[in-house]
C-alpha positions as CSV (number, residue, x, y, z in Angstrom):
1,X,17.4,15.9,-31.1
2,X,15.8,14.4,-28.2
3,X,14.9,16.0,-24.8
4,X,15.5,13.8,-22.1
5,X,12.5,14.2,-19.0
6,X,13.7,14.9,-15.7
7,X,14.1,12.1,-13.3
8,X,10.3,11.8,-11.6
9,X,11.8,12.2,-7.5
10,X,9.9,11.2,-4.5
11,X,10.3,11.4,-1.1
12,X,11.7,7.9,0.7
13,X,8.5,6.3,3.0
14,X,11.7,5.1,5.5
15,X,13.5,8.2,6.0
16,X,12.2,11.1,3.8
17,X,15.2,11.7,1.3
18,X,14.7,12.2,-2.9
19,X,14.8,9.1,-4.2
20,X,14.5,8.5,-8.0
21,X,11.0,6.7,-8.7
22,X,12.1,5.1,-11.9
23,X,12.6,1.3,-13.4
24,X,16.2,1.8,-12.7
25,X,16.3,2.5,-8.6
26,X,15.3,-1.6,-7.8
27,X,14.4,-0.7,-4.2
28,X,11.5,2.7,-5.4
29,X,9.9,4.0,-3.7
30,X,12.6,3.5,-1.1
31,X,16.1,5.1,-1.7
32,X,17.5,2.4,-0.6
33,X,17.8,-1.8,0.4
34,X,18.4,-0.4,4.4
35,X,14.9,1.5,3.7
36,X,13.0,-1.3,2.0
37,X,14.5,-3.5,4.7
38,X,13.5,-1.5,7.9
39,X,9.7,-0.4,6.6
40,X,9.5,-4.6,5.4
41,X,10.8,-5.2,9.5
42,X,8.1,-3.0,10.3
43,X,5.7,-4.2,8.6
44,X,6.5,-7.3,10.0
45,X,6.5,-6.9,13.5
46,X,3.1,-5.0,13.1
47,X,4.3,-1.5,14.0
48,X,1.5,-0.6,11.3
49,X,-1.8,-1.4,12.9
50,X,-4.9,0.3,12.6
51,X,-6.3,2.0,15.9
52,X,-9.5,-0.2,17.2
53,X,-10.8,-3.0,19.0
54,X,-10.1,-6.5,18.3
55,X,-12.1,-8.6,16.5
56,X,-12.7,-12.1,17.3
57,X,-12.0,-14.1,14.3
58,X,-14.5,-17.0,16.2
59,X,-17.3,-14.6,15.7
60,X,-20.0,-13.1,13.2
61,X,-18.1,-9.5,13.2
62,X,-15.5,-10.9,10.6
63,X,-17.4,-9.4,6.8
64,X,-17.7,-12.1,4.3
65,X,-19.2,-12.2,1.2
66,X,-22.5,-13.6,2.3
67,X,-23.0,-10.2,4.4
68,X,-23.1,-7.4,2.1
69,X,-26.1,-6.7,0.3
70,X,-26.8,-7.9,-3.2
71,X,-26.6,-5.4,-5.7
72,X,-28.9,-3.5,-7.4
73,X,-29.2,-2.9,-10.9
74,X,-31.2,-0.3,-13.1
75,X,-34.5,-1.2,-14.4
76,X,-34.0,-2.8,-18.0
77,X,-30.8,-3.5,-16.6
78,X,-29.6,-7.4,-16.5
């Protein structure tokens, strides 16, 4: 005899209701496709910025790879 787990449930990111976080529920963590859909149409329309001033792709203030430091390693340490 087996004992089935309960369903893991977490709240929807679009409109806060339970919503089974499993393989079976195809739109998780959403509750559902109208969820997915509006956070995705968000998302889109880049309702989901973060706060700051712009940056001028044209400039030096972008980070690349040739601007962080190298790393450091351990002595004896290739």
């Amino acid at each position: 005899m087996t004992a089935e787990s309960p369903v893991r449930q977490v709240p929807c990111p679009g409109c806060r209701r339970p919503a089974a976080f499993t393989p079976e529920n195809r739109w998780r963590p959403f509750c559902s496709e109208r969820c997915k859909t509006g956070d995705l149409g968000a998302w889109a329309s880049n309702a989901y910025v973060i706060e700051g001033p712009p940056i001028d792709e044209s400039s030096d203030q972008m980070a690349g790879p040739d601007t962080y430091p190298a790393p450091t390693h351990p002595p004896g340490r290739a």
